[in-house]
N, C-alpha and C positions, 0 to 999 in steps of 0.2 A: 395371647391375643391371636384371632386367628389371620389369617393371611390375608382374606374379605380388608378386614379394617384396617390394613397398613394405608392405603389410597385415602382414607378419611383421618388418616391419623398424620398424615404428611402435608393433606390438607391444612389441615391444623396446626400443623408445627411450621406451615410459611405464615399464617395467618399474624401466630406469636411471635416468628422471626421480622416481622413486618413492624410489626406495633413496637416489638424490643429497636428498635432501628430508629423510628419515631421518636421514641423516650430517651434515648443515648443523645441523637442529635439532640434535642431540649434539653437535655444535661450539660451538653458541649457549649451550647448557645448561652446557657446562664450560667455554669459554673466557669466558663474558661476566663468572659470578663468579671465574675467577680473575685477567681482567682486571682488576677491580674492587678485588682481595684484592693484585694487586702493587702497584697505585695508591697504596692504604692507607699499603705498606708506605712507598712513596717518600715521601709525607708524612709521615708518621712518621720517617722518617729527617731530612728535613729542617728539620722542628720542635725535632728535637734537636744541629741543626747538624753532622749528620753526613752523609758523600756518600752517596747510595745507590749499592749497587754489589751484582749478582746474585752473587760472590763471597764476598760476606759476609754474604750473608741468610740467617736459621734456616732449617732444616729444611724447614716448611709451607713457608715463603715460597717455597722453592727449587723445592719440587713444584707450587705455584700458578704460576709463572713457566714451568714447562716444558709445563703444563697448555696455557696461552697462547697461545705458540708453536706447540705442537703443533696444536694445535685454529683455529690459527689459517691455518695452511700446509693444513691436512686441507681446511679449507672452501674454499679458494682453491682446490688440486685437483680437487674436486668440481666448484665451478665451470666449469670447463675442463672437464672431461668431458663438462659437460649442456650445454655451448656446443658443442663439436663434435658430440656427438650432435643436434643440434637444426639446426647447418648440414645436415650430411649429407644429412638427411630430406630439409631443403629443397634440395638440391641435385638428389637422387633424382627431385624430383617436378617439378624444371626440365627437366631432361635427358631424361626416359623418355618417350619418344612415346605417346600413347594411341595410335595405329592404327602397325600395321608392316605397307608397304606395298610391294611392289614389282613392276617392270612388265618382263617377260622380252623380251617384242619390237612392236616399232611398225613396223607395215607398209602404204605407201599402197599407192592403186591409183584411178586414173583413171574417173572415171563414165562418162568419152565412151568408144563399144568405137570400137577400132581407134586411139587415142590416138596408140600409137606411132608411126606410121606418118607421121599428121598432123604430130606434133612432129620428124619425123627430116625433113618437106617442107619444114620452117618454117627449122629450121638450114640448110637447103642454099640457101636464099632468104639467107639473112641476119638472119634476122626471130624468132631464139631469142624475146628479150624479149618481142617480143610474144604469144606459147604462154601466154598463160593461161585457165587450165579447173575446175572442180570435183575436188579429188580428196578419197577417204576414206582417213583414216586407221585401221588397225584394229590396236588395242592389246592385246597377252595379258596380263591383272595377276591378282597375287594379293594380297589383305588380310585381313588378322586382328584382330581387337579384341582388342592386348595388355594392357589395362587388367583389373582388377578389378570393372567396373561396366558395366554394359550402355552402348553409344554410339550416337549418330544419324549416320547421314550424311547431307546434305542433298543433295549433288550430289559432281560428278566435273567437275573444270575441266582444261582439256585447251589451249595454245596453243602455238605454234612459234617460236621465238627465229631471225629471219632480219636480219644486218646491225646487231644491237644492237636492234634492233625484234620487239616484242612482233604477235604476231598472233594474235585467241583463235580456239577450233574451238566447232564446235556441235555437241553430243551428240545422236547419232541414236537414235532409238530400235528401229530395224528394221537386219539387214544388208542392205539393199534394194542394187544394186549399177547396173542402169541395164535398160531396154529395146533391145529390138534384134529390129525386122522383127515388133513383136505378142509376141515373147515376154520375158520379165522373166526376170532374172536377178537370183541374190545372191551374196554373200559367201560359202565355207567353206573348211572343212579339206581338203586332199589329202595325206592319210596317205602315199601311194601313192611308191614310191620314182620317182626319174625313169626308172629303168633297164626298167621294167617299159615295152613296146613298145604293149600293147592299149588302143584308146581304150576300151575297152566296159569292159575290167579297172579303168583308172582311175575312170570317171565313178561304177560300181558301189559304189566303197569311200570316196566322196565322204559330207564329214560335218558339218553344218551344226553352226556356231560357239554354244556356251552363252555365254547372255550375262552376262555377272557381275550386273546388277541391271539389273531390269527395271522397276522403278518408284522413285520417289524421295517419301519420303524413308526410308530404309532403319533397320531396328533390329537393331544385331548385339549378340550377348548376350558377355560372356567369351571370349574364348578360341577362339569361333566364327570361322572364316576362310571368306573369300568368292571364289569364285576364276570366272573366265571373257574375256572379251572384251569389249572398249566397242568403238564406233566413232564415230567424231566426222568433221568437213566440215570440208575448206578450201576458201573461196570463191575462185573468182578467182586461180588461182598459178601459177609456173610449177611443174613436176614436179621441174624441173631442183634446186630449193630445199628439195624437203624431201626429199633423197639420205641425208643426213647423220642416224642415227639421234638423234645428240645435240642437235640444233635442236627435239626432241621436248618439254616439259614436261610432268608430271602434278600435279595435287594432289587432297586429298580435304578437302572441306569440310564440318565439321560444323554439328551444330544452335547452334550459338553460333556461327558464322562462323569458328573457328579453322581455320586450316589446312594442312595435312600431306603434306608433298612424296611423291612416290609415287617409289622407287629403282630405277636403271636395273640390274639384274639377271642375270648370262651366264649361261646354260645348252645342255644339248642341246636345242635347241628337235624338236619331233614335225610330220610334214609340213610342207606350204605352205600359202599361202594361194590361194586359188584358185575357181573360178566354177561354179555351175551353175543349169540351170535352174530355177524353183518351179514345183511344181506346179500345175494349175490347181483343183486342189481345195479346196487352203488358203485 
């Protein structure tokens, strides 16, 4: 269920703890004196050295007996209602994430230009392992505050699971991507299909990545979804290691430290990822 309906589901579980409340005191009210009144009878019977036996009781007695009974099985039902309604809730409000969070695609890319090249000399040496360099990771997520109540984020924790080993990343705040020869390059989008031959065609429809949060610590209201790109560092790696999109982990941590795994996502994803110059006016 999702986190919308706890508010109408809680509604409804005072609604039933109300009425169950109702029904118990009417149980209370007619089983306790006819508990009270079959009591009687059984002393009475046995004062007279007679068996007591619901068979053979007057009238009254036989309606104060079923009164009992009835009112007695009535409250114990109720009880059972206002105990599973009261798990439920709390089950609803273990299970239902506050943020729904998921991450469409994780994609590195080497700070040093001409990376490859270096790392394709390094294999021919012999010398893979030793290929370690800075790379960024850049992540497409989208998030929602599925809760009822406005939430904090505090950050975006982001590290690589390599060999049973944890490695965390550092959240960048720029898509800054590397210099080369005086000019600075970043990070973006290339909508552009590959098939399209024109470099002037491509670099033109070149589209710098929004960032999903650009300061921390963030206030998302209801229902409000937040959607963009992070980028985060890996110091020191080889390339070779972080191939594997599922070595990736996300979480999102709030303003109480909880924290809320981000879900790896398929879709059609839209362009590459890809380089271009900045400006020098920016």
């Amino acid at each position: 269920m999702p986190m919308a309906g706890i508010a109408s589901t809680e509604s409804n579980h005072a609604k039933i703890t109300t009425t169950c409340a109702i029904v118990a005191a009417v149980c209370a009210a007619v089983g306790l004196p006819s508990t009270v009144y079959c009591g009687y009878a059984a002393w009475d019977a046995n004062q007279h050295g007679e068996r007591w036996s619901t068979m053979s009781l007057p009238s009254h007695y036989d309606i104060a007996f079923d009164l009992m009974i009835g009112s007695s099985f009535l409250l114990l039902m109720t009880a059972i209602v206002w105990l599973w309604r009261k798990r439920k809730i709390r089950r609803i409000e273990i299970f239902t994430p506050t943020f729904k969070a998921e991450i469409y695609r994780a994609v590195c890319g080497s700070k040093l230009p001409f990376s490859e090249d270096t790392h394709i000399l390094f294999k021919a040496m012999g010398r893979n392992e030793e290929f370690e360099i800075d790379v960024d990771i850049l992540a497409e997520i989208y998030i929602v505050n599925a809760s009822s109540q406005t939430q904090y984020i505090r950050e975006l924790i982001g590290f690589v699971e390599i060999e049973g080993k944890k490695f965390p990343l550092q959240t960048q705040s720029r898509f800054y991507a590397y210099e080369l020869n005086g000019q600075h390059y970043e990070w973006c989008l290339d909508p552009t299909p590959r098939s399209v031959n024109s470099a002037s065609d491509r670099r033109s429809n070149l589209e710098s990545l929004p960032p999903i949060i650009t300061t921390f610590p963030v206030t998302l209201e209801p229902k409000k979804p937040l959607y963009g790109w992070v980028k985060l560092l890996a110091s020191k790696i080889n390339p070779d290691k972080l191939k594997d999109p599922s070595t990736y982990k996300f979480v999102i941590r709030d303003s109480l430290g909880a924290e809320y795994p981000i879900t790896p996502t398929r879709r059609e994803n839209r362009g590459e990822i890809g380089i271009k110059a900045i400006s020098q006016n920016r």
